[in-house]
C-alpha positions as CSV (number, residue, x, y, z in Angstrom):
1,X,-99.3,38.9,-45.8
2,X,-101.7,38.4,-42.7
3,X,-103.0,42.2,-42.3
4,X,-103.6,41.6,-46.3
5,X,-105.3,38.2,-45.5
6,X,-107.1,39.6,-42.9
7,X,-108.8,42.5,-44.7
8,X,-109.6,40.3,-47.8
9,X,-111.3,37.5,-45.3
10,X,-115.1,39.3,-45.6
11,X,-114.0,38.0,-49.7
12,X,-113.2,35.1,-49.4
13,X,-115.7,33.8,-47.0
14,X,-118.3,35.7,-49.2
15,X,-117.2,33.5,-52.2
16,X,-117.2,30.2,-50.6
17,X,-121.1,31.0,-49.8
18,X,-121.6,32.2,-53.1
19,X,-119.9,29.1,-54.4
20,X,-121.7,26.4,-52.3
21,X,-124.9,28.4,-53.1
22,X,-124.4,27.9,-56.8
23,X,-124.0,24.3,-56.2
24,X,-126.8,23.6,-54.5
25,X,-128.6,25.2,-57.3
26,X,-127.3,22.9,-59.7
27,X,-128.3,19.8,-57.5
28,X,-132.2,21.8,-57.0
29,X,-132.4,21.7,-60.2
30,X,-131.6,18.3,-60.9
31,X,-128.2,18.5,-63.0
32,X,-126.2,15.5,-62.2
33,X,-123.2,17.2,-63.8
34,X,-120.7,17.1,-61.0
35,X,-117.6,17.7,-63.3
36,X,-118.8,20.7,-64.6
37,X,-119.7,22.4,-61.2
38,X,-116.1,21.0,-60.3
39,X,-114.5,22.8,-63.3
40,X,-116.5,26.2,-62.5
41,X,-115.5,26.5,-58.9
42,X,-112.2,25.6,-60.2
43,X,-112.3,28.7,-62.7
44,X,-114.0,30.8,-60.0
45,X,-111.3,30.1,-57.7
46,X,-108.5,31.1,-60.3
47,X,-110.0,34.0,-60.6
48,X,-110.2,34.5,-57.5
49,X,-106.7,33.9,-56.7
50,X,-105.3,36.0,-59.6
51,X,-107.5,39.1,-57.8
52,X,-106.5,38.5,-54.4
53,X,-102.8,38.3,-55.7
54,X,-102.9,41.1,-58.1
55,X,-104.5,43.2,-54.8
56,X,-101.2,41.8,-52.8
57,X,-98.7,43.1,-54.9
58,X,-100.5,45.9,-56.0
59,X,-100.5,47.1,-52.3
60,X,-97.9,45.0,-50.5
61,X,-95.6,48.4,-49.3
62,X,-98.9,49.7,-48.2
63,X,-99.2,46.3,-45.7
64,X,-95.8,46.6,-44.7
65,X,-95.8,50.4,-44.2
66,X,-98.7,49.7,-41.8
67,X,-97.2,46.8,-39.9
68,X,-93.3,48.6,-39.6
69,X,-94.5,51.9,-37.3
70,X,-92.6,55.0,-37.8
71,X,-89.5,55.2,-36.4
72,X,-89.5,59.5,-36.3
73,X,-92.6,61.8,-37.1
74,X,-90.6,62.8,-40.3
75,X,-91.5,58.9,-41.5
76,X,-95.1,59.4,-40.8
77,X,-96.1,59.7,-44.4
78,X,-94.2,56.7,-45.7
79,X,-93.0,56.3,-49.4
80,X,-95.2,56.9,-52.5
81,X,-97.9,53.9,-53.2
82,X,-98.8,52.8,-56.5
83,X,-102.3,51.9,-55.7
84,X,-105.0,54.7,-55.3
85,X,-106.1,53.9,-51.9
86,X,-102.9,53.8,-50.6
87,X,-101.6,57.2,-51.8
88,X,-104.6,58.8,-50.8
89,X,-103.8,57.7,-47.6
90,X,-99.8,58.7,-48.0
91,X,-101.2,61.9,-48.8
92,X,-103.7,62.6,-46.3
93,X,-101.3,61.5,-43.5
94,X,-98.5,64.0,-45.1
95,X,-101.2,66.2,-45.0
96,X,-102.2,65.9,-41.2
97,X,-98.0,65.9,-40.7
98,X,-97.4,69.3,-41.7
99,X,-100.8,70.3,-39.7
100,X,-98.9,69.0,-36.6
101,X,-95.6,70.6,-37.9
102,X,-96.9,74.0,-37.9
103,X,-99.2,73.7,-34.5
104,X,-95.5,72.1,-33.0
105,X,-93.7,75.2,-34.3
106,X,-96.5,77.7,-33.3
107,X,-96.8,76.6,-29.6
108,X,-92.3,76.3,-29.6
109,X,-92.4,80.2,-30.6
110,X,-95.2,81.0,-28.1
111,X,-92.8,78.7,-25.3
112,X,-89.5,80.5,-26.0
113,X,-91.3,84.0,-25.6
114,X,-92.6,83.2,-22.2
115,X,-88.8,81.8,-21.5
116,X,-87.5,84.7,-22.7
117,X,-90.1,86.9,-20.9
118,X,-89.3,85.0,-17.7
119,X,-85.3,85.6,-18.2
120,X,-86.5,89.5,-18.5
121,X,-88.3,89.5,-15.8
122,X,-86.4,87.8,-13.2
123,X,-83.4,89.5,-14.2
124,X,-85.4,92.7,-13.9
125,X,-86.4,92.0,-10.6
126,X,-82.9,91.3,-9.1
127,X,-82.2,95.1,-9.6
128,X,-84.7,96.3,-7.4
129,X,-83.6,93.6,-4.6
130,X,-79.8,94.4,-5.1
131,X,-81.0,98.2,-4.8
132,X,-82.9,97.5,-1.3
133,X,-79.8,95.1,-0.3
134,X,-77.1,98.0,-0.2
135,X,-80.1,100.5,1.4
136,X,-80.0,98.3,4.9
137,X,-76.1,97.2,4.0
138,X,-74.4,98.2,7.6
139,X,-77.9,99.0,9.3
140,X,-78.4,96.7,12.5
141,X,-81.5,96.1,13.8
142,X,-84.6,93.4,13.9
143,X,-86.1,95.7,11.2
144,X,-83.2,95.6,9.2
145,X,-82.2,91.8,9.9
146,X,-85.7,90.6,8.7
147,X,-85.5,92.6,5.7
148,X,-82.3,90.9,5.1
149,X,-84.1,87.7,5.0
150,X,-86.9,88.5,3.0
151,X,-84.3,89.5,0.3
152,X,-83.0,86.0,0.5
153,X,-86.0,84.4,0.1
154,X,-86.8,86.7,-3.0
155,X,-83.6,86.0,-4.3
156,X,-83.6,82.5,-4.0
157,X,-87.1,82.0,-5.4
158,X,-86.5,84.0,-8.5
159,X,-83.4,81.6,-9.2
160,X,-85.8,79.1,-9.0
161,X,-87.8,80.3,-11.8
162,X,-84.9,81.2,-14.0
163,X,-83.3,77.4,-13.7
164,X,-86.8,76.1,-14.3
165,X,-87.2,78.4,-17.0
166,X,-83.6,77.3,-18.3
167,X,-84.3,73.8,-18.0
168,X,-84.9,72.9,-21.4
169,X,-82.1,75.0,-22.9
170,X,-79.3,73.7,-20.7
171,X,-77.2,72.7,-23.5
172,X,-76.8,76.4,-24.5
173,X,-76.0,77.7,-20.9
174,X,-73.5,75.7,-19.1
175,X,-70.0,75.2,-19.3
176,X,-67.5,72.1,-17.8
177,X,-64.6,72.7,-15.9
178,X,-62.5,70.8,-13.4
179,X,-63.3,71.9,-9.9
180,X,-62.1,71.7,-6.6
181,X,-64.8,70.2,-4.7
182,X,-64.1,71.8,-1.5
183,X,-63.7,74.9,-2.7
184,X,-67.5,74.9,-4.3
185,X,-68.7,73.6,-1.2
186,X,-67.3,76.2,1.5
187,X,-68.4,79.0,-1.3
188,X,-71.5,78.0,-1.4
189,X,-72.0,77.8,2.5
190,X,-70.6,81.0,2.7
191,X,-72.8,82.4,0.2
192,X,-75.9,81.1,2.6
193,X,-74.7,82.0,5.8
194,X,-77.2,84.5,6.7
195,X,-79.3,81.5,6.5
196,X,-77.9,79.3,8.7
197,X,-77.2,81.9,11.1
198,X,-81.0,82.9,11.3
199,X,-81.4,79.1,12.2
200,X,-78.7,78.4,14.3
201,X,-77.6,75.5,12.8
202,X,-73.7,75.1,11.9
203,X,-72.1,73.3,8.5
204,X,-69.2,71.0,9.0
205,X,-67.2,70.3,5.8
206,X,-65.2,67.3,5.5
207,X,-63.8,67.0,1.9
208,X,-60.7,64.9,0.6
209,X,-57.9,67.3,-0.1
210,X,-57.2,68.1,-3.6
211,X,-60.3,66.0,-4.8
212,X,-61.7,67.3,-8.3
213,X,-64.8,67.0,-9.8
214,X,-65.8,67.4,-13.6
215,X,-69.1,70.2,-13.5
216,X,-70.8,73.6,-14.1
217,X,-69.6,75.4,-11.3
218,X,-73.0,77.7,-11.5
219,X,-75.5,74.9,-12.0
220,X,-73.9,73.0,-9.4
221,X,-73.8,75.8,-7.0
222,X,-77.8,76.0,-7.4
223,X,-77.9,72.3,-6.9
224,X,-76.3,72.3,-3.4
225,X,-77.8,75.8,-2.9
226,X,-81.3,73.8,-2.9
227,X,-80.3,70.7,-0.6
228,X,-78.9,73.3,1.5
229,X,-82.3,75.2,1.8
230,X,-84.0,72.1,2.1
231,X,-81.4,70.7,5.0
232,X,-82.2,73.7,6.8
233,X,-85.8,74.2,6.3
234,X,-86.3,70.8,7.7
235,X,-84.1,71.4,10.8
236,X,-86.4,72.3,13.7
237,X,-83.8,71.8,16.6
238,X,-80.8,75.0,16.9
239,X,-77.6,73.8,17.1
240,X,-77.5,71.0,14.6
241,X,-75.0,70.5,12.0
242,X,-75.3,69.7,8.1
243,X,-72.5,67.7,6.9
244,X,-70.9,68.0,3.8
245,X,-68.6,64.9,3.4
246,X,-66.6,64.7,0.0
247,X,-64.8,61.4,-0.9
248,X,-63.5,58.7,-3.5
249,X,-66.4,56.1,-4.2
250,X,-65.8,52.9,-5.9
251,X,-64.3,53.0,-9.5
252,X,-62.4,56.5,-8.3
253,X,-65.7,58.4,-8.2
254,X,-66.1,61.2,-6.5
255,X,-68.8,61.5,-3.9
256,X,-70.4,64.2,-2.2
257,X,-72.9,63.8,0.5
258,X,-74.5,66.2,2.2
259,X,-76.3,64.8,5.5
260,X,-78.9,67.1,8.0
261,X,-80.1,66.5,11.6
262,X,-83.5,67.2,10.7
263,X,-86.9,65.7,10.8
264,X,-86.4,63.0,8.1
265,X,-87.9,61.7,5.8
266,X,-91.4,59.4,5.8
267,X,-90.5,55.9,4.0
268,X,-93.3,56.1,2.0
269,X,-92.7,59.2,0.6
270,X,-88.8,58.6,-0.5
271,X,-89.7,57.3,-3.9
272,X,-91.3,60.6,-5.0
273,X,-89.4,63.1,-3.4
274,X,-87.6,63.4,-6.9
275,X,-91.7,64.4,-8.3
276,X,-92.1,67.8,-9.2
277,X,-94.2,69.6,-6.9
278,X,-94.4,66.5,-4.8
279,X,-94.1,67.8,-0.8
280,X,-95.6,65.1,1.0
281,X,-96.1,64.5,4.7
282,X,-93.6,66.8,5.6
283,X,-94.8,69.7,3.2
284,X,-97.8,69.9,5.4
285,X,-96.4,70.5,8.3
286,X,-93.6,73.3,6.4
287,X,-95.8,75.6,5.1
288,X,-92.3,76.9,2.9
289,X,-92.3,73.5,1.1
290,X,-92.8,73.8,-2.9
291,X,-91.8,70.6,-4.3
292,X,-89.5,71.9,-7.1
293,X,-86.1,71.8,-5.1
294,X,-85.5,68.0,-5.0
295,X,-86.6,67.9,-8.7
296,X,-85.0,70.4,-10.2
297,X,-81.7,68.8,-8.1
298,X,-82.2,65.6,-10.0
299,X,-83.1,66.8,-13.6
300,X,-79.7,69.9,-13.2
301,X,-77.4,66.6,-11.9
302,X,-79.4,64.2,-14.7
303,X,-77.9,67.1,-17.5
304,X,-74.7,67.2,-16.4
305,X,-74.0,63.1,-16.1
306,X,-74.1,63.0,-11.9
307,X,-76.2,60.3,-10.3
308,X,-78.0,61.9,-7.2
309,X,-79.5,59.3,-4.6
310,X,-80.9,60.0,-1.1
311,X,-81.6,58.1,2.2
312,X,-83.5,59.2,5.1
313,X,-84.6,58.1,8.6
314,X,-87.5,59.9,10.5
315,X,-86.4,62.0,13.2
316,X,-82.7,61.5,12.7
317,X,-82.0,63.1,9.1
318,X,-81.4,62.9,5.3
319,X,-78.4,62.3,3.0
320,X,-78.6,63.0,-0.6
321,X,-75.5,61.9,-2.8
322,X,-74.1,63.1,-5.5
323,X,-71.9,60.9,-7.9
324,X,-69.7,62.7,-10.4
């Protein structure tokens, strides 16, 4: 009723002029008959009031379609109007829907090619890099030993683009099992020791025995994969440790943190570290930094129902937790 009043205000202020107007005619011209102006505004208003009301009811589900918004895109168009106005309107916004569906659907296709083109090609790439791997298997040597690390950072990257890629299909690629958490942990510190031997810096796993989690052992193995990478990348000094403590949190939760003795983290930068392609202070002075690995760490632990949180203290080191 008020949008309605609203739009039919011009009207009604309109005939009040127009009604005054004729009035003053009638005194101008010198009629003394007040009970017969009286009785035409009173007919002029009836008729007026029969429009305005017949306009109301004629178009109240257009009002109320325009006051209740949409609840999904497939609601856009609303239900069929009586009036013309309004189903013109119904029509042309049905119209502009289906526009809209067909641009969405064109620009989905054209996404899952370039996933599915990304998928090819990073799988493609890993054959060349396993090729080269078992070439300098057994070969010692700087040469050889450098080599050796360039293939990690290859491979490392290139699972980087294939979990981005797979970000918005995680639903069709993942799969929950119980899990021994120390068991994930030492296998993924194994997996990456080449790494921490070409840093010198040591892991040191303390995990409750027998403590299970609930996860995707290969999402989660990315996930510490990439706090490992980043624990390391931000270790300057040899001979430091990264911890990897595993525990019961409150409500029988289990924890895992994993803790460096790196550079730390600037205060002002904490709240974004979780911003994709966000590298802050610290990314200028590590020219390696990318921004993706803390992000994709929280959207990979957001999918599978873990809470990730981190602390940090310049110059002393950072802890990211994990809550299963």
């Amino acid at each position: 009723m008020k949008l309605f009043l609203r739009e039919q205000s011009p009207l009604i202020v309109i005939y009040l002029a127009q009604l005054l107007m004729i009035t003053l005619v009638y005194r101008l011209d010198g009629s003394s008959g007040v009970n017969v102006s009286l009785y035409a505004g009173l007919l002029s208003t009836c008729l007026l009031l029969a429009y305005l009301a017949y306009r109301y009811f004629s178009n109240r589900s257009f009002y109320e379609r325009l006051l209740n918004l949409p609840a999904s895109l497939d609601d856009s168009g609303g239900p069929a109007q009586s009036s013309p106005l309004a189903e013109s309107l119904r029509r042309l916004l049905a119209h502009q829907f289906r526009l809209y569906q067909n641009d969405l659907h064109s620009y989905r296709h054209k996404l899952e090619e370039h996933i599915h083109f990304i998928n090819q090609w990073v799988h493609g790439m890993k054959t060349p890099l396993s090729v080269i791997h078992l070439i300098i298997q057994g070969k010692d040597g700087p040469p050889f030993t450098a080599i050796g690390d360039e293939l990690d950072r290859l491979k490392k990257g290139l699972d980087t683009v294939l979990y981005t890629a797979r970000l918005d299909t995680f639903e069709h690629d993942f799969y929950v099992e119980r899990l021994e958490l120390a068991a994930v942990v030492r296998g993924v510190t194994s997996e990456q020791k080449r790494l921490f031997i070409r840093k010198r810096v040591f892991p040191a796993i303390t995990v409750e025995n027998g403590l299970l989690i609930t996860s995707d052992e290969k999402w989660l193995s990315f996930v510490l994969t990439q706090l490992i990478t980043n624990a390391l990348r931000y270790t300057v000094e040899e001979g430091r440790f990264v911890h990897f403590y595993g525990y019961t949190g409150e409500q029988g939760r289990p924890v895992l943190e994993v803790r460096d003795e790196g550079v730390g983290i600037p205060p002002g930068d904490l709240p974004r570290v979780f911003d994709a392609y966000f590298t802050g202070v610290n990314g200028r002075s590590f020219q390696e930094s990318t921004g993706m690995g803390l992000y994709l760490v929280k959207q990979i632990c957001g999918k599978l129902g873990h809470e990730v949180g981190i602390s940090s203290e310049v110059e002393k080191g950072t802890t990211v937790r994990i809550m299963f």
